[in-house]
C-alpha positions in Angstrom: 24.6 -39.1 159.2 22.7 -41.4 156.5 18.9 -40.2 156.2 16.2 -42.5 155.5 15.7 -40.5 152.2 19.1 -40.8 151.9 18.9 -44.4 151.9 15.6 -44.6 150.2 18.0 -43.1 146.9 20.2 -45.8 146.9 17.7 -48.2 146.9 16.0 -46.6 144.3 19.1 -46.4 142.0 20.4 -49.8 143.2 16.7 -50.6 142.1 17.3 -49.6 138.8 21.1 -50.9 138.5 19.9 -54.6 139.4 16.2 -55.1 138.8 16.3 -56.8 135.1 19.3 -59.3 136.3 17.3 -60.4 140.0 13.5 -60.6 137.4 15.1 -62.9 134.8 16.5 -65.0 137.6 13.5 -65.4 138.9 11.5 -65.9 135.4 13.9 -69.0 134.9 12.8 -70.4 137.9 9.1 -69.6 138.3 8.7 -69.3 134.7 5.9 -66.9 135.0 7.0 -62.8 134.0 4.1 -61.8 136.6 5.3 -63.7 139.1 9.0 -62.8 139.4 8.2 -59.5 139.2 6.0 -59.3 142.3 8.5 -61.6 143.8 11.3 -58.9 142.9 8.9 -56.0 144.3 8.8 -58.0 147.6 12.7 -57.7 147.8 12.4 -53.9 146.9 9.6 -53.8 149.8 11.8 -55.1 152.5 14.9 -53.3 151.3 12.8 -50.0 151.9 11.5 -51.4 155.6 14.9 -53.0 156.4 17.8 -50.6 154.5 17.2 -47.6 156.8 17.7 -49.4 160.0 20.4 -51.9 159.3 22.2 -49.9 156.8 22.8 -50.2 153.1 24.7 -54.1 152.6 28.1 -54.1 150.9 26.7 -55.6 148.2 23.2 -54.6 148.2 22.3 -56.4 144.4 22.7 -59.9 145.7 21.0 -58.8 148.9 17.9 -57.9 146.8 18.6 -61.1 144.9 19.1 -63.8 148.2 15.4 -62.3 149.4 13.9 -62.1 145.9 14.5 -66.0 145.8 13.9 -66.9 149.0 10.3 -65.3 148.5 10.4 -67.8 145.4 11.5 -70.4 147.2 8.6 -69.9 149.7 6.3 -69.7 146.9 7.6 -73.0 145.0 7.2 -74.6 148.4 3.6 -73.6 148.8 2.7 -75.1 144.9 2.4 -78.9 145.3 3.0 -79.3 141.9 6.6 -78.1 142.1 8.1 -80.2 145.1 10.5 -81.9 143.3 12.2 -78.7 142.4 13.0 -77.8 146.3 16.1 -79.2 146.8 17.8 -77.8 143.8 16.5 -74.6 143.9 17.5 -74.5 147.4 20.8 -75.3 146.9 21.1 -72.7 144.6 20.0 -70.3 147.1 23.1 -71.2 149.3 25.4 -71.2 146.6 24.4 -67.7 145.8 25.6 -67.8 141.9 25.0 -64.8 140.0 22.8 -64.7 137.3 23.3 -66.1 134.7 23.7 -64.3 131.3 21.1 -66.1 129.4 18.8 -65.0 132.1 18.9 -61.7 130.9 18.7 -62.8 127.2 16.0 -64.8 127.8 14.2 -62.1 129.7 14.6 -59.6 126.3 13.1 -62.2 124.3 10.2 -62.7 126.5 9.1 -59.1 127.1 10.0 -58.8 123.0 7.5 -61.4 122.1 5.8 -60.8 118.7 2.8 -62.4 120.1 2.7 -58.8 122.0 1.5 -55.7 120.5 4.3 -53.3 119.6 3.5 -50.8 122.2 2.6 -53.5 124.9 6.4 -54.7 124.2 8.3 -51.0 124.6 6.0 -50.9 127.4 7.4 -54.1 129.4 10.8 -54.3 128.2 11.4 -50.6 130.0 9.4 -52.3 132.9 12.1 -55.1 133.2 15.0 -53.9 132.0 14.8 -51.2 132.3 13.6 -50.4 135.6 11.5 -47.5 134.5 7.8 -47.3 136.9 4.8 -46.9 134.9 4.6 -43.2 135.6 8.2 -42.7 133.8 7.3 -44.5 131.3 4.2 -42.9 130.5 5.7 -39.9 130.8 8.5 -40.8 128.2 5.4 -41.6 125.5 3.4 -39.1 126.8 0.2 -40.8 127.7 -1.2 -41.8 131.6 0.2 -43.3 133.9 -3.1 -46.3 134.0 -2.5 -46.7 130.0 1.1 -48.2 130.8 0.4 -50.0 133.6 -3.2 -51.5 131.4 -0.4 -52.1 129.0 2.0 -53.8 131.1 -0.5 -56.0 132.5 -2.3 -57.3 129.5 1.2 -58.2 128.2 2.0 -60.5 131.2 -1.7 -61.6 130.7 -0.7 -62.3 126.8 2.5 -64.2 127.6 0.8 -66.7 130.2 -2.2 -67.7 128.3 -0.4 -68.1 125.2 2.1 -69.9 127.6 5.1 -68.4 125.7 7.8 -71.1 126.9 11.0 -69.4 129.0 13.8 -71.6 127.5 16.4 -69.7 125.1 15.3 -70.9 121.2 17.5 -72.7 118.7 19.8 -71.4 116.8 17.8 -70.8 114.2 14.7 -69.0 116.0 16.9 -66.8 117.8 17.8 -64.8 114.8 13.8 -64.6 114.1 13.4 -63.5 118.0 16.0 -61.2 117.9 14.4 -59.0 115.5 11.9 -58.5 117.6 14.3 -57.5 120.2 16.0 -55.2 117.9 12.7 -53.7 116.3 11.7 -52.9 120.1 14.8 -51.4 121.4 15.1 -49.0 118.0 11.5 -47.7 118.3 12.4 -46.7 121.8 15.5 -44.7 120.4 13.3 -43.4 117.9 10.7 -41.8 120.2 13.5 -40.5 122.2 15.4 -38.8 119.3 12.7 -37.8 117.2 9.4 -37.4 119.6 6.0 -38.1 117.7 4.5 -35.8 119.7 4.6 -33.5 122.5 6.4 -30.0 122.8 10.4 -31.2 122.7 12.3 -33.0 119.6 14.1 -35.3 121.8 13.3 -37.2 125.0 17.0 -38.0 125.8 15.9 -40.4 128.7 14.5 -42.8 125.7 17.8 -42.8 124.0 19.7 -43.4 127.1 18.0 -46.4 127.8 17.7 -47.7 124.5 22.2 -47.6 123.7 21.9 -49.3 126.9 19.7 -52.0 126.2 21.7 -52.1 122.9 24.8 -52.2 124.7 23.6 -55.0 127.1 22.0 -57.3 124.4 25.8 -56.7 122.1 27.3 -58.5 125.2 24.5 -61.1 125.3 24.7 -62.2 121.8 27.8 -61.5 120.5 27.9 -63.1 117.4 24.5 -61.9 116.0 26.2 -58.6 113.2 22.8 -57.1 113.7 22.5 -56.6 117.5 25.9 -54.6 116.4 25.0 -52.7 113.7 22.0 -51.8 116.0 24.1 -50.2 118.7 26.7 -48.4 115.9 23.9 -47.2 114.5 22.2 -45.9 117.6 25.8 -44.8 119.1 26.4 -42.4 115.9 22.8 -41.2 115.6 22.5 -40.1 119.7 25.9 -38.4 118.9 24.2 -35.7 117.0 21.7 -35.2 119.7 23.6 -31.6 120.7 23.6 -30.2 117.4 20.2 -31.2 117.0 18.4 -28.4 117.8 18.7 -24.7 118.4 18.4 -22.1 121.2 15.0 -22.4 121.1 14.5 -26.4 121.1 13.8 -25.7 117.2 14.7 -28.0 115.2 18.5 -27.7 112.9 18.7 -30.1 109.7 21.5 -32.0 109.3 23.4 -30.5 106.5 23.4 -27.5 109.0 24.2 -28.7 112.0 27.8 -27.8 113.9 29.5 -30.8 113.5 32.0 -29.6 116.4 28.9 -30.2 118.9 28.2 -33.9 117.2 30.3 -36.1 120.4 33.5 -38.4 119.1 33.5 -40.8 122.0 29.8 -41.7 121.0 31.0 -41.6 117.8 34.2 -44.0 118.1 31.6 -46.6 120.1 29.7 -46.3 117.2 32.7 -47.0 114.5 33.8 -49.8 117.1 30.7 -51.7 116.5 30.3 -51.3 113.2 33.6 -52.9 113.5 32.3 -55.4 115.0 29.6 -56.5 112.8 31.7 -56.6 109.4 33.9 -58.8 111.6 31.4 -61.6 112.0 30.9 -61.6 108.1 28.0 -62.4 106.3 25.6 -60.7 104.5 24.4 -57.2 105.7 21.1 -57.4 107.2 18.9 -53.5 107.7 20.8 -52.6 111.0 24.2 -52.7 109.5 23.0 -51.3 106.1 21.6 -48.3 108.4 24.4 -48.1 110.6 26.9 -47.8 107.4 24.8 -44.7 106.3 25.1 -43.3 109.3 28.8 -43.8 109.3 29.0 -42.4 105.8 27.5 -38.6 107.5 29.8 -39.4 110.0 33.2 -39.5 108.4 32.4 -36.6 106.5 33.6 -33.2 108.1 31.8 -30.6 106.3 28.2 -31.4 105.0 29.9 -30.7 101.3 31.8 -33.6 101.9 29.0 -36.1 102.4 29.3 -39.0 99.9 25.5 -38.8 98.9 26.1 -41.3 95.8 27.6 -44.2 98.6 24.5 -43.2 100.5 22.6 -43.8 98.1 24.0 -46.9 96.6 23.5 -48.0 100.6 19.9 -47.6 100.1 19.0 -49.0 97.3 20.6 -52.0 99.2 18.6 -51.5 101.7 15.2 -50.7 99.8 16.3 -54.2 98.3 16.0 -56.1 101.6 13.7 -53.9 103.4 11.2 -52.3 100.7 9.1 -50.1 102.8 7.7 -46.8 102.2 9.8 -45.0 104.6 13.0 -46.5 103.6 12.0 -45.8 99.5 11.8 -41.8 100.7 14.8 -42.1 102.6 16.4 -42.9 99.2 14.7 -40.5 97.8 16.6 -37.7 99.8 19.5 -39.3 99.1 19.3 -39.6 95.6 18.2 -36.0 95.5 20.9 -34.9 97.0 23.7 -37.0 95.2 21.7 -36.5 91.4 19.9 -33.3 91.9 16.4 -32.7 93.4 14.1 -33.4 90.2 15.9 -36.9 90.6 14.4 -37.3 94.1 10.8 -35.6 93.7 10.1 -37.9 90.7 11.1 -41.3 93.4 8.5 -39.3 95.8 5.5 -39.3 93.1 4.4 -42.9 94.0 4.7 -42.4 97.5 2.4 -40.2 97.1 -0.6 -42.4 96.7 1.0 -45.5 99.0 -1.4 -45.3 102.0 0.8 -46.4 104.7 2.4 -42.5 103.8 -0.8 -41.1 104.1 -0.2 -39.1 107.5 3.3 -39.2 107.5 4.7 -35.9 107.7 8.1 -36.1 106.7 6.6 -37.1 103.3 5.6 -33.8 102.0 8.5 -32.2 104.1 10.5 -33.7 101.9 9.1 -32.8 98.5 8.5 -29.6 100.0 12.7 -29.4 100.1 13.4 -30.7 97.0 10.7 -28.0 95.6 12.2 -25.6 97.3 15.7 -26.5 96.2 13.8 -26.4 92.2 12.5 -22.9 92.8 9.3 -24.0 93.0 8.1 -21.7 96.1 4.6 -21.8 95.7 4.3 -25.7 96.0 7.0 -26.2 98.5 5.3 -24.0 101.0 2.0 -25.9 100.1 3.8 -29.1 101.2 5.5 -27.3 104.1 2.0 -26.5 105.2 0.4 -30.6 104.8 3.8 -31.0 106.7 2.9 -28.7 109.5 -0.7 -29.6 109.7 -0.3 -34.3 109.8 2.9 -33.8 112.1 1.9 -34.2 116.3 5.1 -32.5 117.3 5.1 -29.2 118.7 8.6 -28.4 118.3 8.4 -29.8 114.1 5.5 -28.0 113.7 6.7 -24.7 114.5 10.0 -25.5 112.3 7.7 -26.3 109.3 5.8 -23.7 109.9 8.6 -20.9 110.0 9.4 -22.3 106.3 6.5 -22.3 104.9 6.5 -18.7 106.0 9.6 -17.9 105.0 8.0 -18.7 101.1 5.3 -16.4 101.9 6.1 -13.8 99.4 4.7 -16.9 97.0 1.1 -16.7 98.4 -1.7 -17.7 96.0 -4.7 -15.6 95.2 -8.1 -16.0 95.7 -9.8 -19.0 97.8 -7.7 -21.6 99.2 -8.9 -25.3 99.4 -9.0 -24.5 103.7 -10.6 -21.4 103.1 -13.2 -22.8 101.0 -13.6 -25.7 103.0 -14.6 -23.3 105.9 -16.7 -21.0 104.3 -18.9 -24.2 102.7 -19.1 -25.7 106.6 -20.3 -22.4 107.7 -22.7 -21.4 105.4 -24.3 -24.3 103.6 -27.2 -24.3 106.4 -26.0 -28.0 107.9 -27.0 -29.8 110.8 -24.4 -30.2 113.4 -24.0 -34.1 112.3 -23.7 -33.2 109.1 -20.9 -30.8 109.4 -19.2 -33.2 111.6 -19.3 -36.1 108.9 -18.3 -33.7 105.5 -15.8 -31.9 107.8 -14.1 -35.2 108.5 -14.2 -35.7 104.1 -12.8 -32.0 103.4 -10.3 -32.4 106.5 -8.6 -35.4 104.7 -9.3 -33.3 101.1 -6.6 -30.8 103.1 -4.5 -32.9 104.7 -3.6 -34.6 101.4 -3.6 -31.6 99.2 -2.5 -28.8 101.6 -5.0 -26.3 103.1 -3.6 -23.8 101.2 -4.1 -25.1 97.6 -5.8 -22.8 95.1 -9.2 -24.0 95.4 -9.5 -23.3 91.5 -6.7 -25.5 91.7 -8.4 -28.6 92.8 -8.3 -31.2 89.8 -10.7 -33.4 89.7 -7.6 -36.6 89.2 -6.6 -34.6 92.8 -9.2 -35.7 94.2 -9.7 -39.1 93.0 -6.2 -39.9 94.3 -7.1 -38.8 97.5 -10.1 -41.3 97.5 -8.1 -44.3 96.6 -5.5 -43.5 98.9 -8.0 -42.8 102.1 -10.9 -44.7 101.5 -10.2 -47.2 98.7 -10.6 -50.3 101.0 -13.6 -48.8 103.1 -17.1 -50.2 102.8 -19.0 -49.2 99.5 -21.5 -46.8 102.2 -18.5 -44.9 103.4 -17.2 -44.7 100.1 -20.5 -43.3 98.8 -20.5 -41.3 101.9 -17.8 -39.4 101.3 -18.3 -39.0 97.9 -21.4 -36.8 98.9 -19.5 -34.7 101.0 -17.4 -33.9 97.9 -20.3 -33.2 95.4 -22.0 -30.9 97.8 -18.8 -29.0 98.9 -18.2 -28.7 95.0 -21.8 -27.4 94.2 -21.5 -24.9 96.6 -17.7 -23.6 96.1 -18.5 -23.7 91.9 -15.9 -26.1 91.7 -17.9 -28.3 88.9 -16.5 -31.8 88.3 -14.0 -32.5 90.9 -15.5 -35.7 92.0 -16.5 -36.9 88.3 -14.0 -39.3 88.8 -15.1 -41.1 92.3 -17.8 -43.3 91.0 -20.4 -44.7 93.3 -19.7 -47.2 94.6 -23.1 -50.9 94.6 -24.3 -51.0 98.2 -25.2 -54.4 99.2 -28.2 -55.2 100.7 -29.3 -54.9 104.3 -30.1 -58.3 105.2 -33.8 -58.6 107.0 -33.2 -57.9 110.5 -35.5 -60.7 112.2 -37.4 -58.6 115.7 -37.0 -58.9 118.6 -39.6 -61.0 120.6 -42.3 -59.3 123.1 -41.7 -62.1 125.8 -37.2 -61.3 125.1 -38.0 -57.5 125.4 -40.2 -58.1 128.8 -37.1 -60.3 130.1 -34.5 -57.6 129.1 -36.8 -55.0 131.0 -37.2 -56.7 133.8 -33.9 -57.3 134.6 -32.4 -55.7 137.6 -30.1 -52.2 136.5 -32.2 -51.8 133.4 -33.1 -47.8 134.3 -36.6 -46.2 133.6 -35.2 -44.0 130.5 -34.0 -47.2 129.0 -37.0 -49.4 129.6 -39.2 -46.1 128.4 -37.3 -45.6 125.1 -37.1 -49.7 124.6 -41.1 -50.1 124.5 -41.7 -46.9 122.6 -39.3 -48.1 119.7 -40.7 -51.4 120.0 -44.8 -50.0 120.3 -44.3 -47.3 117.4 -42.5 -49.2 114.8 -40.9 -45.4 114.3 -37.2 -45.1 113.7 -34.4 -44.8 116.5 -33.2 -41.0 114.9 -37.1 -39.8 115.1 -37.8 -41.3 118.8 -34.4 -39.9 120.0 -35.3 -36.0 118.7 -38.7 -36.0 120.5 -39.5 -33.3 122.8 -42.0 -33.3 125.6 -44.3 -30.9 124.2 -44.6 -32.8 120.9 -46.5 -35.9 123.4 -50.0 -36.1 123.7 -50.6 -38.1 126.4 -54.2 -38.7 126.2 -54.1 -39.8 122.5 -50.6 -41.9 122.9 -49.3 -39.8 119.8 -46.4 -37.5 119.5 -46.9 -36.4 115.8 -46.8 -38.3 112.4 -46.0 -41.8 112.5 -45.3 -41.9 116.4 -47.6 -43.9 118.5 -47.5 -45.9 121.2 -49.8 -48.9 123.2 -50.2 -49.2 127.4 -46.9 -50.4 128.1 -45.0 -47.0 126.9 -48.3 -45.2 128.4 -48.0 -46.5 132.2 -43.3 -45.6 131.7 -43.8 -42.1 130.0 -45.0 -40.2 133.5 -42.8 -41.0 135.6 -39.9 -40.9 133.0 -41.0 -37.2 132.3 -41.4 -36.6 136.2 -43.5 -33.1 135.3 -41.4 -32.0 132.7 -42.7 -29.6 129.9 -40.2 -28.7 128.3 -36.9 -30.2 126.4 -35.8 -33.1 124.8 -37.8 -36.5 125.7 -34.9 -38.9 126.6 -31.8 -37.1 128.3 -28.2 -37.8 129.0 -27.5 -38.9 133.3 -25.2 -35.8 133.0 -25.1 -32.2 132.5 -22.7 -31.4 129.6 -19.5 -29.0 129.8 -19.2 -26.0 128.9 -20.3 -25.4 124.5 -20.6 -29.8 124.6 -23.8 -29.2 123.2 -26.2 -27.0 121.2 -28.9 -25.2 123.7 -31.9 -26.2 121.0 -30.8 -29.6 122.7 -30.5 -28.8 126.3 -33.5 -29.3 128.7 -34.1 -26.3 129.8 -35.2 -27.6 133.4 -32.7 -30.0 134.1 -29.2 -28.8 132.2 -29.1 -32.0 130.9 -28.4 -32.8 127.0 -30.3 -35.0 124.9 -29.9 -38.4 124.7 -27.3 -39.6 121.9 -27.8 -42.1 119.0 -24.6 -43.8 120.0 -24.7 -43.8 124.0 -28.2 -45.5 123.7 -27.4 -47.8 121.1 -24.6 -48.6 123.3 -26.7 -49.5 126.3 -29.2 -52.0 124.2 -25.9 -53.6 123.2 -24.5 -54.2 126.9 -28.3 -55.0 128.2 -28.9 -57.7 125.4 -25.6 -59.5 124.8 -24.8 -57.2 121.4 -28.1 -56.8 119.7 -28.9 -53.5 117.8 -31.9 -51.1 118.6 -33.1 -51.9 115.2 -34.0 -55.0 116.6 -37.1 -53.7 118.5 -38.9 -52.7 115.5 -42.0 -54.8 114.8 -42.5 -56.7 112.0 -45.3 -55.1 109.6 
């Protein structure tokens, strides 16, 4: 006997077999992505009320597809504008064609778009064609389940007010388009063999569905080499996945992995369409060039026999066409493995200051290999370390970790960099706003240099580099900022002139900021949802002339009432004087202006909690934010008089 749960799987995995052909049927003939997918959801709908008392059809995909476009049909019918379109699309209801094949072409182009933000393009194109909900999709990336669907929906948003057209482009644009397509389906494979973050290496379900977008777009455009040397590539990479990691889920580099685990049938697929690609002739574009290199670990049976100086050569080809940072340290492995590692380390010294590197953590894993491999143990587990501390993998971190441990015999003496660091944060008697703004400095001072570098170490040409690298196109006060942080953390750890050469850098003027107006404040006020706190703290700022930092960090028993004063420099006129009692609401004690909540648990220092309410004191940033929402984006600086 057939269950309804029963029945409720197949139409789940029918779901999932037919969804992208039925939604790119219906984008050619609505021409709005939205659209055909709620029309497509009202043929899952009525398979789920209908399947379980009629029974599963014999061919349940053009079931889903007859009522899909019959609820488009309906809809056409209902838009005035599109009568003219009845008949035909009627008939082609009766005829019940199957989709066509550009349908589904067209579809990967659209939900590829390059007017769509990278991640809102993964995002859509697993929604389409892939079949994926939002929840699995947000689990694949590891963020919530509201982000995707946020994500999903500002795409379709994007795509019909920039009213992307749904016809298939020239012959020309479609190589452009394809890219995109190809740049979309790889960074899903990516994520899935080599997780950015999260406890697991691999996310095999991202993989999966990236060969078989791969797979489905080599049948859809079968004369495009790259779309090929895509799916070889992808096919010889995911055959690896096995010998990828260890008992554990840690982590096993390639020249040690058990090439008897690596799969051949994922490998001959991949061989196949590299195949393929030479066929078709032509120059090779990235995807081929990668898929060759691949091919070249491949055919090798032992790691010995690797042909590191073809690899190579193959990347200098493709550092050639595609000149990014990433690809230049690929080379750089490869080179240090076909002409020794001093060759690669000295092709990873100007990566070092490139700032698109700056956080990527298979930089200093590298070097910190190629160190290794120069018995150089003391600054390859300092680059082991950086490695460990910029990489948002659980499983890499523990890996790179265990190596930087394993050099631990090589430990330096005396105060670290981290060390230091901590003890200046600590002890230097700083304000809590403080320590967050020169811990954020010293935490980039660390993250580029390694926690674990000799403080006595530190070169002043060190930390310059770090500066240019971090902060070299920031504004001149951030600049300046920083620059601070490093003097004081150097006066205090004796570390004399390591920031003589960061030079301040001119501030430019504040321009004047013109007041605000008595009669605009009075409107802003008055207007209804404006709370008491708000209108309280507006007037006072506005009455005293005092600055937002000093009214913020009032307490109540600083204010004298009677005389309108609350110390130095704070005063205030009658229309503070008739807010301030009932904003206080018999009060003594605590900060003046409070948060609407009470803070979690250690969220805030008890010097700033009122001690009658739980509450914490109001913050710089959430009232700022308020005056901005209230008065269409002005500042709080605003309200100051004009003297």
């Amino acid at each position: 006997m057939v269950t309804v749960l029963d029945t409720r799987r197949t139409v789940s995995a029918v779901w999932r077999l037919e969804s992208a052909k039925i939604i790119a049927g219906l984008v050619r003939m609505v021409r709005d992505v939205g659209l055909a997918e709620e029309l497509a959801q009202d043929a899952l709908v009525a398979a789920l009320e209908q399947w379980p008392r009629t029974g599963v059809p014999d061919n349940p995909g053009a079931w889903l597809t007859a009522i899909a476009k019959r609820r488009a049909v309906d809809h056409i019918r209902r838009d005035q504008r599109l009568l003219r379109k009845q008949e035909q699309l009627a008939l082609e209801l009766d005829q019940q064609a199957d989709p066509e094949p550009d349908d589904l072409l067209r579809l990967m182009l659209i939900s590829c778009h390059p007017v769509l933000a990278t991640e809102a393009r993964a995002a859509l194109t697993l929604r389409l064609l892939g079949g994926l909900t939002a929840e699995e999709i947000a689990r694949a990336f590891l963020v919530t389940g509201p982000v995707v669907t946020q994500r999903i929906a500002a795409a379709k948003r994007t795509l019909a007010e920039r009213q992307v057209p749904f016809e298939l482009p020239g012959a020309e644009e479609l190589g452009e388009r394809l890219s995109s397509v190809l740049e979309v389906v790889y960074l899903i494979f990516n994520e899935g063999y080599s997780a950015t973050s999260g406890d697991d290496l691999m996310r095999p379900g991202l993989c999966q569905e990236a060969l078989r977008l791969g797979r489905l777009l080599a049948v859809l455009a079968p004369r495009e080499p790259e779309v090929h040397g895509l799916v070889a590539l992808m096919e010889v990479q995911a055959s690896r996945s096995a010998a990828r990691t260890g008992p554990a889920g840690e982590p096993v580099l390639l020249h040690e992995q058990n090439r008897g685990r690596w799969d051949q049938l994922l490998i001959r697929r991949g061989f196949t369409a590299m195949l393929r690609a030479r066929e078709l002739g032509g120059p090779p574009g990235p995807y081929v060039l990668q898929a060759a290199i691949a091919v070249c670990h491949a055919q090798a049976r032992t790691a010995e026999d690797t042909d590191w100086a073809a690899i190579a050569a193959l990347y200098e080809a493709l550092a050639r066409l595609l000149p990014t940072p990433v690809v230049r340290l690929n080379r750089a492995v490869a080179v240090g493995m076909a002409d020794g590692p001093q060759a690669g380390l000295d092709l990873t010294e100007p990566l070092t200051a490139d700032p698109a590197l700056r956080d990527y953590h298979l930089l200093p894993s590298v070097r910190g290999d190629l160190l290794a491999r120069l018995n150089r143990p003391a600054e390859a587990r300092l680059e082991f370390q950086r490695a460990a501390a910029l990489t948002r993998n659980a499983a890499e971190r523990a890996f790179l970790l265990g190596r930087a441990e394993a050099l631990a015999a090589h430990l330096p003496t005396g105060p670290t960099l981290g060390s230091a660091a901590r003890d200046f944060l600590a002890g230097a008697g700083l304000d809590a706003a403080t320590v967050r703004s020169y811990g954020q400095t010293l935490r980039r001072l660390e993250l580029a240099l390694g926690a674990g570098l000799p403080s006595a170490d530190l070169t002043a040409a060190q930390v310059a580099g770090v500066f240019a690298t971090a902060w070299d196109g920031a504004a001149a006060r951030t600049w300046n900022r920083h620059r601070a942080a490093v003097r004081s953390f150097a006066l205090r750890a004796e570390l004399a002139g390591i920031a003589d050469l960061v030079e301040r850098r001119t501030e430019p003027r504040r321009p004047a900021v013109e007041p605000l107006a008595g009669e605009r404040l009075d409107e802003l006020c008055d207007r209804p949802g404006v709370g008491l706190r708000e209108r309280t703290l507006w007037r006072l700022l506005h009455e005293s002339g005092a600055g937002v930092t000093a009214v913020l960090a009032l307490n109540v028993e600083q204010l004298d009432l009677d005389d309108r004063t609350a110390g130095p420099g704070i005063g205030w006129r009658s229309g503070t004087a008739r807010l301030l009692p009932a904003l206080l609401d018999g009060r003594t004690r605590g900060p003046l202006f409070l948060t609407d909540r009470r803070p979690g648990p250690a969220r805030a220092p008890t010097a700033d909690l009122c001690p009658e309410t739980g509450r914490a004191r109001l913050s710089y940033e959430r009232a700022e934010y308020l005056f901005k929402q209230a008065s269409g984006g002005l500042t709080l600086r605003r309200l100051k008089p004009r003297r």
